[in-house]
Structure formats: C-alpha cells, structure tokens
N, C-alpha and C positions, 0 to 999 in steps of 0.2 A: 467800384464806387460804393462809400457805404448810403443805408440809407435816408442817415442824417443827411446829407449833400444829395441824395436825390430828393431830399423833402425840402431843403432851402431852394434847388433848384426849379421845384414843383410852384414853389412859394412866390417865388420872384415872376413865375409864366401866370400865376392868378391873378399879381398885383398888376401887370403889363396888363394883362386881358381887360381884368373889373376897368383899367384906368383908359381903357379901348373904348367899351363899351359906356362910360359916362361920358367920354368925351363926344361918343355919338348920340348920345341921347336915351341912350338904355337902361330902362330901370332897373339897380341891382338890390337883389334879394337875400339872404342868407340861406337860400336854396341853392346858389352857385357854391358853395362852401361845401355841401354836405357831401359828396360825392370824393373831396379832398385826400380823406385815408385810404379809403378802395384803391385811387389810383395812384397813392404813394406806395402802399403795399404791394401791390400786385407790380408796378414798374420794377421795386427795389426785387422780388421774384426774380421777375425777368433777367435783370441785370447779374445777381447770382448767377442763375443757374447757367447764363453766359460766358459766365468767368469763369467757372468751373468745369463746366463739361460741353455745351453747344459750340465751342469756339473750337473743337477739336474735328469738330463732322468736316469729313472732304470737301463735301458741295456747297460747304463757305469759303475754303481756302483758297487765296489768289485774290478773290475781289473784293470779300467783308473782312478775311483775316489772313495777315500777311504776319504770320508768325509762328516756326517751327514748333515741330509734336516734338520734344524732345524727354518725355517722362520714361521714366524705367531705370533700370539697373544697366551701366554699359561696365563693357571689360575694356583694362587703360593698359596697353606700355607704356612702359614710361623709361625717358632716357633721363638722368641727372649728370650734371659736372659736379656735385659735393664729394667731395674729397673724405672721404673716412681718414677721422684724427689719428686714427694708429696706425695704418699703412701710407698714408698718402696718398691715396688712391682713389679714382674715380669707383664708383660705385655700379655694380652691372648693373642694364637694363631689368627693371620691374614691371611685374604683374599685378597690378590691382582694379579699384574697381568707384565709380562714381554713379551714385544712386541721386535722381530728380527728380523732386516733385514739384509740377510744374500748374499753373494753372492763367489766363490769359495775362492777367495784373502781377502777376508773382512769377519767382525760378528759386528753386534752392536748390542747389547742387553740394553732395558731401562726397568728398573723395577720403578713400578709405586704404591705407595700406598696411602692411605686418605691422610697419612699426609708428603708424600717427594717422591722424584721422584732419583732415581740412574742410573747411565750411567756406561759402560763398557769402560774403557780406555786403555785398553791391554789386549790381550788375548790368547790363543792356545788352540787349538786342538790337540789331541792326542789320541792312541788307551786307553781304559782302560786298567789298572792294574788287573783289575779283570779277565782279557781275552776275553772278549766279548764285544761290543760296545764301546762307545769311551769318554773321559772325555775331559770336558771342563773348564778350569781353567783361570778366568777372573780376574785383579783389579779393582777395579769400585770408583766411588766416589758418594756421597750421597748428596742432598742436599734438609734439611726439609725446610717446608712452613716457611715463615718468621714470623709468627703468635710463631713459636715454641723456633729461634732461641732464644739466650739471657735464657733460659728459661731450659736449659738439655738438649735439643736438637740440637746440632751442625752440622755444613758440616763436613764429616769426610772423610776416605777413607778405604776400604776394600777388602777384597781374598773372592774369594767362589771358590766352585770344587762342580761341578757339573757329574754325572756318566749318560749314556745313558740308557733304559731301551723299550724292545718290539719284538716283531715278526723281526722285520727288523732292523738291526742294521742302517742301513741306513735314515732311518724313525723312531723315536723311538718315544712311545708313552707317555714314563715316563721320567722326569728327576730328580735324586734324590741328594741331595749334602748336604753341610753343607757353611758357610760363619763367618769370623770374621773381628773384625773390630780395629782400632787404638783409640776407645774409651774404649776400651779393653771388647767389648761384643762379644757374639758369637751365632750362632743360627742354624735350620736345615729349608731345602727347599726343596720341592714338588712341579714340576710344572707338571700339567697334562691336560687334555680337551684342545687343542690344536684348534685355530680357523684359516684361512686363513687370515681376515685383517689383518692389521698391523696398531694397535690405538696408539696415542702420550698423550692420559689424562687419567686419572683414572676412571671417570664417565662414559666414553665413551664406554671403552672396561667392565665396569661392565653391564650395557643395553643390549649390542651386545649377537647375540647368532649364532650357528652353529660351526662345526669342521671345520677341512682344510681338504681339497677335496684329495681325495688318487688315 
C-alpha cells in the first residue's frame, strides 16, 4: 500500500472521527490535525517494512501471513513437447534455472535457460486444491536468444501452475507444475535445490552453489 492511500485512508478515519465527535458535542480544534503527518508517516513505515521483510518472520506465518517464502534462485527440469524444426523431434529434458524476488504484495519470477529467458507478467497465489500448500499460477512471456528467432523459435506467451511441496508449507522445498504455451506446446516443471541469491543470467546462477539459509 503506497502512502498516498494510506493518507487518503488516514483522511477519511479523521473526517468519520471530527464528524463523531461534533455530532456529540465536542469541540474541534486544529490541534486534532497536527498530529496527522507523524501518523501517516510512521503507518506508511510500518506497512513497508511489512511488505518487505516482516512478512517473512515464522512466528507470523499461518495466522497473520498465509503466503509462501518462495525468494531465491531454484534449479528447474524441465520437460518440453516442442519439437525442433530440423529433426522433428522432442527436445530432451533441460536444466535451468528461476530466480524470485518476492516481497508480501509482489512475485517476480525469471526463468532462465541456454537458449531464452521468461518473465512473470501476472500472477496469484492461492492455497492449493490439493489441500495442502499453496499454488502459484503465473502468465509469463518468453523471449529466445535472437540467434533462434526467424528460425522456430519465437517470443511467445504462456500459463504455468505451479503446486507447493515440503515440511513447511510456508517454506517449501519442491515445486511441481506443468506450463503451456500459445505456440501450442506444453510441458512439466520441477524446481528444486533452492539457493538464497537472486541471479539475472543463466551462466551465473549455473556456477553458483549453496541453498537458502533456513
């Protein structure tokens, strides 16, 4: 919430109050006023640094915040049916890699592979269907190395649903899903070994090594 909207909302609980206390007989001052920035400030504060970082602490999760840690660098197989224009042929299982930065109001997820890089362009969170953990259901759009376009390989756009999987629903250690796309391909995804950075190349995050710190 920015803090223009936490000051209209500020706004509107002064105007209810003042229009409270004239209705009871209470004389208003512009001493009730002065006090107005402090407590826009200091709210919009709070509400940051909520979104940002206090929304991740355990001993909120479950009652105040019902919304997976999913930030970090994970590592993806990936299975495709896209067919390579010059053999006709399914394409093997790949190793790459989707990096998160996550924060209570926001997701951005970038999947990264040799040959094209995909962004998250809408997204939600939800508990899963399964009853346990939670699903994430992203549009993304794709865009291959220019080496490829021209060539079978297009900028396209696609769905994936992703299901949460671990000890912790809140922390999860698996994430398992499927994705299709408006080239009319379809595929399934495994992301797993989950690292704390957060890489923006494909090279980079293949090097890197260690998990995210629990």
């Amino acid at each position: 919430m920015k803090k223009a909207y936490i000051s209209i909302l500020l706004g509107i609980a002064v105007i209810v109050w003042g229009l409270t206390l004239f209705i009871r007989g209470v004389p208003l001052t512009i001493d009730y006023l002065t006090p107005f920035g402090t407590v826009a400030g200091t709210i919009g504060f709070i509400v940051f640094a909520f979104d940002q970082y206090f929304w991740r602490q355990r001993w909120l999760q479950g009652w105040l915040v019902k919304r997976p840690n999913l930030s970090g660098t994970w590592t993806v197989d990936l299975t495709s049916d896209w067919a390579d224009p010059e053999t006709k042929k399914a394409i093997k299982p790949i190793k790459c890699y989707v990096a998160v930065i996550q924060s209570y109001s926001s997701l951005q997820m970038h999947l990264m592979t040799p040959e094209s890089d995909s962004w998250v362009i809408a997204d939600r969170i939800q508990p899963s269907l399964k009853g346990e953990g939670f699903q994430i259901v992203g549009v993304y759009t794709n865009q291959p190395s220019s080496r490829l376009r021209g060539n079978g390989s297009e900028i396209h756009y696609g769905t994936m649903v992703l299901d949460t999987h671990g000890v912790s629903h809140y922390y999860p250690d698996i994430l398992t899903g499927e994705y299709w796309t408006d080239r009319k391909t379809k595929g399934e995804m495994i992301l797993k070994s989950r690292r704390s950075q957060v890489f923006t190349r494909y090279e980079d995050a293949k090097r890197a090594k260690g998990k995210v710190p629990r």
